[in-house]
VMD Tcl script that draws the C-alpha trace (Angstrom):
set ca {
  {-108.53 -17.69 -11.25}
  {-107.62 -15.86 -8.29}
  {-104.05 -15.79 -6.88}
  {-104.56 -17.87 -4.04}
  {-106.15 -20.91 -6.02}
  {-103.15 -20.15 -8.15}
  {-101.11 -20.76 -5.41}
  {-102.74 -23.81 -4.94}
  {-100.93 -27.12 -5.53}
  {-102.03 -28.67 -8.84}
  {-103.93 -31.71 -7.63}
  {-105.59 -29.90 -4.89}
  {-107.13 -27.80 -7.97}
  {-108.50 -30.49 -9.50}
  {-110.22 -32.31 -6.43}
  {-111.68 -29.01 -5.35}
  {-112.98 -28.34 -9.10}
  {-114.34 -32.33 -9.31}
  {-116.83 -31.87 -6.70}
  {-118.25 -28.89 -8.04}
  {-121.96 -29.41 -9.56}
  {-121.71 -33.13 -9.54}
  {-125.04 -33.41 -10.39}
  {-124.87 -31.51 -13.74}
  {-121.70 -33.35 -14.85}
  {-122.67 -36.37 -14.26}
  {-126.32 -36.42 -15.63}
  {-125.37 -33.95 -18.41}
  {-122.48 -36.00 -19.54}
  {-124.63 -39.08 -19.96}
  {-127.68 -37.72 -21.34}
  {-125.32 -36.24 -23.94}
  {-124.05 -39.46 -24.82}
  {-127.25 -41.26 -24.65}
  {-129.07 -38.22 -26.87}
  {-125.73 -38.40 -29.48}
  {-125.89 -42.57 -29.57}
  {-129.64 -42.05 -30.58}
  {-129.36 -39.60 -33.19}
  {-126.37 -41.96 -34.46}
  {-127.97 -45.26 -34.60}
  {-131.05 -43.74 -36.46}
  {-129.07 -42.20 -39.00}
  {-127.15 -45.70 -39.50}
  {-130.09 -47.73 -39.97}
  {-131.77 -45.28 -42.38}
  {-129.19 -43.69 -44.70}
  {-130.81 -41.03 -46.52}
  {-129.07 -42.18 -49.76}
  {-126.53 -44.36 -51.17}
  {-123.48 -45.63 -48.90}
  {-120.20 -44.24 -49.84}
  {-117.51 -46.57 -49.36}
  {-114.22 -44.66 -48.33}
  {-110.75 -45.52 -50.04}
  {-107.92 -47.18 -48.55}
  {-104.82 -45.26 -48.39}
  {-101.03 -46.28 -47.47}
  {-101.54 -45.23 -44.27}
  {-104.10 -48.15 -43.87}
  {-101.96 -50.60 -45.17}
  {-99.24 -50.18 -43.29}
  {-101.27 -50.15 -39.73}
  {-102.26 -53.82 -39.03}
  {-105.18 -54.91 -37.69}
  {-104.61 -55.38 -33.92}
  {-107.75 -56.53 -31.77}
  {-105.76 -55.13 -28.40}
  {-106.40 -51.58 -29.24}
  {-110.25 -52.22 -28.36}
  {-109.39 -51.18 -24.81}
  {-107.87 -47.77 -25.85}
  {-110.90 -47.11 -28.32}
  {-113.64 -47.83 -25.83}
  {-111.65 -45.58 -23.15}
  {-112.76 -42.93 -25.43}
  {-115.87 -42.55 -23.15}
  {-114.09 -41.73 -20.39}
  {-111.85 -39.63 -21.92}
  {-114.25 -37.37 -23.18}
  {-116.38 -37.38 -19.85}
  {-112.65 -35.90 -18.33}
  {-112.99 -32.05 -19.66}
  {-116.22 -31.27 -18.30}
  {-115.48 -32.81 -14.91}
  {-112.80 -30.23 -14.55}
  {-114.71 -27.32 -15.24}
  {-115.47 -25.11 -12.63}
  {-118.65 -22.83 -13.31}
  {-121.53 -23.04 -15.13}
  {-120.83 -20.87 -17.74}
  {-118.00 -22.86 -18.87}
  {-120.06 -26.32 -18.70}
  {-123.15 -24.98 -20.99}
  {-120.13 -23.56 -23.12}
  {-118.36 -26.87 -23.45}
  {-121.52 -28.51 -23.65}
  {-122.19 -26.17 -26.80}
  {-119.25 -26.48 -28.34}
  {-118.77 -30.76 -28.24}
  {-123.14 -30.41 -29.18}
  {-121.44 -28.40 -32.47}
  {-118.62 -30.69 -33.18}
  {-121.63 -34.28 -32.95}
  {-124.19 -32.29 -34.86}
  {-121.47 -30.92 -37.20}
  {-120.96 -34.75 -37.97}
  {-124.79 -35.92 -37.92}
  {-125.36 -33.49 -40.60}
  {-122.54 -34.75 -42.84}
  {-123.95 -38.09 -41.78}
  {-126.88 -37.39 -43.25}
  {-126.32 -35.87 -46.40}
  {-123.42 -38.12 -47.15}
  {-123.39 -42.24 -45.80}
  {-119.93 -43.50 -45.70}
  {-118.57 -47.05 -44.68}
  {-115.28 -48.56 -44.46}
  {-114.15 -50.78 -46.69}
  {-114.74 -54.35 -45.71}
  {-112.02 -55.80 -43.96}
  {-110.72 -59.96 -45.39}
  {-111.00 -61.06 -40.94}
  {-113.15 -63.73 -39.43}
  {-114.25 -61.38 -36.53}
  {-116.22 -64.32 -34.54}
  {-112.07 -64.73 -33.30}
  {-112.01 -61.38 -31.92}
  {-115.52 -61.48 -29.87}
  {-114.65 -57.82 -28.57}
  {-114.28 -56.41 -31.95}
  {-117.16 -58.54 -33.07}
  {-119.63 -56.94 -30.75}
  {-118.99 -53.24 -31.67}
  {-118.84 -54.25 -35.66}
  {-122.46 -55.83 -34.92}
  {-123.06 -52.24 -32.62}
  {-122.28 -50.00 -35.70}
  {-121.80 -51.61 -38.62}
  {-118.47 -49.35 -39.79}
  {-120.86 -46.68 -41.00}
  {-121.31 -43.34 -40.85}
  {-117.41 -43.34 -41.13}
  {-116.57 -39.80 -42.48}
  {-115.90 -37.84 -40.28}
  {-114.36 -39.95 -37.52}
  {-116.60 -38.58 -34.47}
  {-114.51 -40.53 -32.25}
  {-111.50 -38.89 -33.50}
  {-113.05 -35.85 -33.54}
  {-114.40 -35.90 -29.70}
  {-111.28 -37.31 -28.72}
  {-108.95 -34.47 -30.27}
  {-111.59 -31.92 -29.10}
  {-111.54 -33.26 -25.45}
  {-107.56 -33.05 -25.55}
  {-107.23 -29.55 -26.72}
  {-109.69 -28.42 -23.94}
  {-107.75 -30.99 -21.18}
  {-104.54 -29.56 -21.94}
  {-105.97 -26.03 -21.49}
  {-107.13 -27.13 -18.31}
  {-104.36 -29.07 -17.30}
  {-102.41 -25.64 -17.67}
  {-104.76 -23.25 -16.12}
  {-103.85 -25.63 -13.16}
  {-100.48 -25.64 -13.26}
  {-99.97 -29.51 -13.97}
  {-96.69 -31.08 -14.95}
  {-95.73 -31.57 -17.75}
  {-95.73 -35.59 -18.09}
  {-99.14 -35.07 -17.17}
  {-100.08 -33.22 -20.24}
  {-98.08 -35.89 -22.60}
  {-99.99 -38.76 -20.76}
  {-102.77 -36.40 -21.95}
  {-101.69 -36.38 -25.24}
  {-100.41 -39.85 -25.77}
  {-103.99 -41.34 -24.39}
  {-105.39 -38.95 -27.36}
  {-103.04 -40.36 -29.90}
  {-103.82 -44.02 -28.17}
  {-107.61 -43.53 -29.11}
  {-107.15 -42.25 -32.86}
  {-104.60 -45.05 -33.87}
  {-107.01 -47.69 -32.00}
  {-109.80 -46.67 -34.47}
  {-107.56 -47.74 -37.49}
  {-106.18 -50.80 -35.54}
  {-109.70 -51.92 -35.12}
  {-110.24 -51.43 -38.51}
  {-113.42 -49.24 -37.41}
  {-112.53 -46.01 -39.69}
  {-109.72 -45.44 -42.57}
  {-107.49 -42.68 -42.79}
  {-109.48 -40.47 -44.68}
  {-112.16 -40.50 -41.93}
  {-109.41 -39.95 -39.16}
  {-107.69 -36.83 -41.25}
  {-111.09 -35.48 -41.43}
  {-112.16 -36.16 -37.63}
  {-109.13 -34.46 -36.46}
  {-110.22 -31.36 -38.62}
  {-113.45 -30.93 -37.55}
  {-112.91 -31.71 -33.69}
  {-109.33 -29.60 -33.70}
  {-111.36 -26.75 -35.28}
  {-114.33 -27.09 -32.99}
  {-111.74 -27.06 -30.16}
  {-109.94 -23.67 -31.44}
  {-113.06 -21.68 -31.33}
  {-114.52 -22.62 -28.40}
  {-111.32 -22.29 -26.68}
  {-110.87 -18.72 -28.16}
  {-113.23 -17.46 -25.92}
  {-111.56 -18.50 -22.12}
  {-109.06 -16.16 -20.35}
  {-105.49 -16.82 -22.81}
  {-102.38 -18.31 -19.99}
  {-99.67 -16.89 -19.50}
  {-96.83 -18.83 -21.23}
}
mol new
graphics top color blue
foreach p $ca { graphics top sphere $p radius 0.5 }
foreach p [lrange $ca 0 end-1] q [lrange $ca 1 end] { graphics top cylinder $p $q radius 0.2 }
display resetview
């Protein structure tokens, strides 16, 4: 970044940056989603072999169920569209877009060479109709890795990058974070993914996030 946009008040950044290839962002972003949902539901409703069931840990037991987390899990979709909006050139949208296409198809794959589910939960979900709709969406399957965890750890690496590069404050980077952490404990609270799956999610999408971020200009600390 030049030394004038560095000069730049943090905010004024980001609104300049937002209305940069609008078009791209916006129709990329959702035919990514729409291409990722497809490739998900197929592999759901034709497992290529037996459905693992994953294990319960302490972890799980100690995190209750809580049906008001469904907000903070669906946010996820915004979340993730967030990075991406805040990119500035082309070169860094196809390489974001690369690098989150690597983290999904990283998952598909496992996905299809190894069916998980979660462990069926003892809850009358007709009393939670919110929950009820996404357990008739997905069925808890496909479970290991978490991609939501993994998409939502991936988009906060690269947001807090950002968030730097612009000079942000810092409670803006812990609302950051905490809305990151908000989304990976709502997919245990929902009872949509176990531990395990949310250990390995974080793996896969922190890894993703390292080396794609390896490759932008390193800030000054």
């Amino acid at each position: 970044m030049n030394e004038p946009r560095q000069q730049t008040v943090w905010y004024r950044q980001v609104a300049e940056v937002l209305s940069q290839h609008m078009v791209l962002k916006s129709i990329g972003t959702m035919l990514f989603i729409a291409l990722f949902f497809g490739a998900y539901f197929f592999l759901l409703k034709h497992p290529a072999s037996a459905v693992t069931v994953m294990p319960l840990t302490l972890l799980d037991r100690l995190i209750g169920f809580e049906p008001l987390t469904m907000p903070l899990y669906v946010s996820l979709w915004v979340y993730v569209s967030l990075p991406p909006a805040l990119l500035a050139t082309r070169q860094e949208l196809y390489g974001y877009g690369r690098a989150m296409a690597g983290t999904c198809l990283s998952g598909l794959v496992i996905f299809f060479l190894w069916p998980t589910a979660v462990p069926a939960a003892d809850i009358d979900w007709a009393r939670y109709p919110g929950v009820d709709f996404l357990k008739s969406l997905d069925a808890s399957g496909n479970a290991c890795p978490s991609l939501h965890v993994a998409t939502a750890i991936f988009s906060c690496l690269w947001l807090h990058y950002l968030l730097r590069r612009f000079g942000a404050p810092w409670w803006v980077r812990l609302f950051n974070g905490l809305w990151c952490a908000g989304i990976v404990y709502s997919t245990l609270a929902t009872r949509q993914h176990v531990a395990v799956d949310v250990a390995a999610g974080l793996l896969l999408g922190g890894l993703a996030a390292a080396l794609s971020l390896r490759h932008l200009v390193p800030l000054k600390s």
